[in-house]
C-alpha positions as CSV (number, residue, x, y, z in Angstrom):
1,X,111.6,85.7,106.6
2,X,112.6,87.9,109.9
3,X,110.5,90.9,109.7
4,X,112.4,94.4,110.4
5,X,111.5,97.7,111.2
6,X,110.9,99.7,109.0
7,X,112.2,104.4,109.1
8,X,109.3,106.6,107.5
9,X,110.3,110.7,107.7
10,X,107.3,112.5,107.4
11,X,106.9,116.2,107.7
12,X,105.1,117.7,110.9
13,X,103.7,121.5,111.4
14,X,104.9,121.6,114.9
15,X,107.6,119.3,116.7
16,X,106.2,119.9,119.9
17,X,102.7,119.0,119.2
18,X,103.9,116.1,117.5
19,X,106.2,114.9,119.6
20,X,103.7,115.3,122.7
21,X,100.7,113.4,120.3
22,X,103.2,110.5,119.4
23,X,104.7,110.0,122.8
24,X,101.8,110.9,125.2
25,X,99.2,109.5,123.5
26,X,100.6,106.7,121.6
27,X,103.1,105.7,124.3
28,X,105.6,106.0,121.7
29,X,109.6,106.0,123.1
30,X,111.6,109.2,121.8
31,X,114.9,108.8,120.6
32,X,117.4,111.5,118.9
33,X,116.2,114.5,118.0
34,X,117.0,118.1,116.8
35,X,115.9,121.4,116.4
36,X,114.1,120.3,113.2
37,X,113.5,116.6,113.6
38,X,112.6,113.9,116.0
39,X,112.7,110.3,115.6
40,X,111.0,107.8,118.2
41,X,109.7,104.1,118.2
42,X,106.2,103.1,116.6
43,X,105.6,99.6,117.8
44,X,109.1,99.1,117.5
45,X,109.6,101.2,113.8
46,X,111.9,104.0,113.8
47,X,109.8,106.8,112.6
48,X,111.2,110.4,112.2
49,X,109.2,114.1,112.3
50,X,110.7,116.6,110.2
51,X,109.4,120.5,110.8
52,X,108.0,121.0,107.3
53,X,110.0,124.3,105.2
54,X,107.4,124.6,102.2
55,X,103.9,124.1,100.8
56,X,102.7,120.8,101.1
57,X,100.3,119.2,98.5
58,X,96.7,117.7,98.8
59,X,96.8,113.9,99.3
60,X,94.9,112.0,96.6
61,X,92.3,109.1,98.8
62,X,91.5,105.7,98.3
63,X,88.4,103.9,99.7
64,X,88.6,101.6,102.9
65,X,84.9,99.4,102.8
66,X,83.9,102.7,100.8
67,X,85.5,105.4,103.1
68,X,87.9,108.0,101.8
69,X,91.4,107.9,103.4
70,X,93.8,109.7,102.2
71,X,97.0,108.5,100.5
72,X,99.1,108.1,101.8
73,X,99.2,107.4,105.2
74,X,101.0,104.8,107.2
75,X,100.4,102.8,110.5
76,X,101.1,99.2,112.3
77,X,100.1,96.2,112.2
78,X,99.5,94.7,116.0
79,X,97.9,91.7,117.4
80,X,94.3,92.2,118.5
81,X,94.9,92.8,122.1
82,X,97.5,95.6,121.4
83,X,95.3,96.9,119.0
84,X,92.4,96.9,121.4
85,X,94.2,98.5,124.1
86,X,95.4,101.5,121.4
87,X,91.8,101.9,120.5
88,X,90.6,101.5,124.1
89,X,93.0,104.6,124.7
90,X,92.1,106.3,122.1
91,X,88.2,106.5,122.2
92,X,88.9,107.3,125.9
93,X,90.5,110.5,124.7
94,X,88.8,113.8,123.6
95,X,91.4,115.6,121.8
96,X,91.7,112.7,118.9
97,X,91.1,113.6,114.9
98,X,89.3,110.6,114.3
99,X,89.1,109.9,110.5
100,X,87.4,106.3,110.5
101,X,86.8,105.0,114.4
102,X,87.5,101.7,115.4
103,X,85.8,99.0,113.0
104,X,86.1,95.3,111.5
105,X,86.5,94.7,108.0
106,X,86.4,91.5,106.3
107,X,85.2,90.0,109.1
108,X,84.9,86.1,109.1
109,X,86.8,85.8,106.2
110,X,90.7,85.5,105.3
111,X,92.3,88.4,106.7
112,X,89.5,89.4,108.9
113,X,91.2,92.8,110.5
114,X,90.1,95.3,113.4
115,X,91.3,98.6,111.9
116,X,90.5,102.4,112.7
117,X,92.2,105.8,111.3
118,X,93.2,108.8,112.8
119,X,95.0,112.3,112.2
120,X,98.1,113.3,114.0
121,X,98.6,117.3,114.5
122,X,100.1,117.9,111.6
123,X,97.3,116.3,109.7
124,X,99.1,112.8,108.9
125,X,97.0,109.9,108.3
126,X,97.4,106.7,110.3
127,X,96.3,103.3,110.2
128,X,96.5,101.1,113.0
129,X,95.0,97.5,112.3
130,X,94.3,94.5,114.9
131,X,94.6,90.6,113.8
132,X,94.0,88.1,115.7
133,X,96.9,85.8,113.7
134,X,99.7,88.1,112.7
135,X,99.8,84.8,110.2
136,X,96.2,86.7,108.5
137,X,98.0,89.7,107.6
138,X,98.6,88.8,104.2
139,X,95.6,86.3,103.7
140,X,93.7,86.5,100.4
């Protein structure tokens, strides 16, 4: 099976914000945008920021090694070193809504995952995990 990228639109509070947090401090590359959306590259996964027009509802949460996150929220999956490097960056930075920093789960066991959460501006949740097999990723 060839894996493919995947397009999630989500809704953002502020483009520019958004844009700045997903290119600046992700090191995310832009691509089209308008004067109500953006899209640009996640790890190679064409993601798109639309300026939200209405009310948006509470998120229900699930439990992560018995933390709340909220669902949903969506993220990448990276090998360890790219996911070190993110999370390197990240920590470095004091502007970052951390939800859940940096942390192992399931560790020495199938699947065993580096994983942390964070908040973008507009209060979207993201996951960004860390293997060191991208063959582990569906281990059980």
């Amino acid at each position: 099976m060839t894996l493919t990228p995947f397009h999630l639109a989500f809704p953002v509070d502020d483009l520019e914000t958004t844009r700045g947090f997903y290119c600046d401090k992700l090191g995310c590359e832009p691509g089209r945008s308008s004067e109500t959306w953006f899209d640009f590259s996640l790890f190679g996964h064409q993601m798109s920021a639309h300026l939200k027009t209405g009310d948006n509802t509470d998120a229900s949460s699930g439990a992560v090694d018995g933390k709340a996150v909220p669902i949903p929220h969506f993220g990448v999956v990276l090998t360890m070193d790219d996911w070190k490097a993110l999370a390197g960056r990240l920590e470095a930075a004091d502007d970052i809504d951390w939800l859940h920093k940096p942390m192992i789960r399931f560790e020495g066991e199938p699947g065993e995952q580096a994983t942390l959460f964070i908040r973008d501006p507009s209060g979207n949740t993201l996951e960004f995990k860390g293997f060191a097999s991208l063959d582990a990723v569906f281990a059980h």
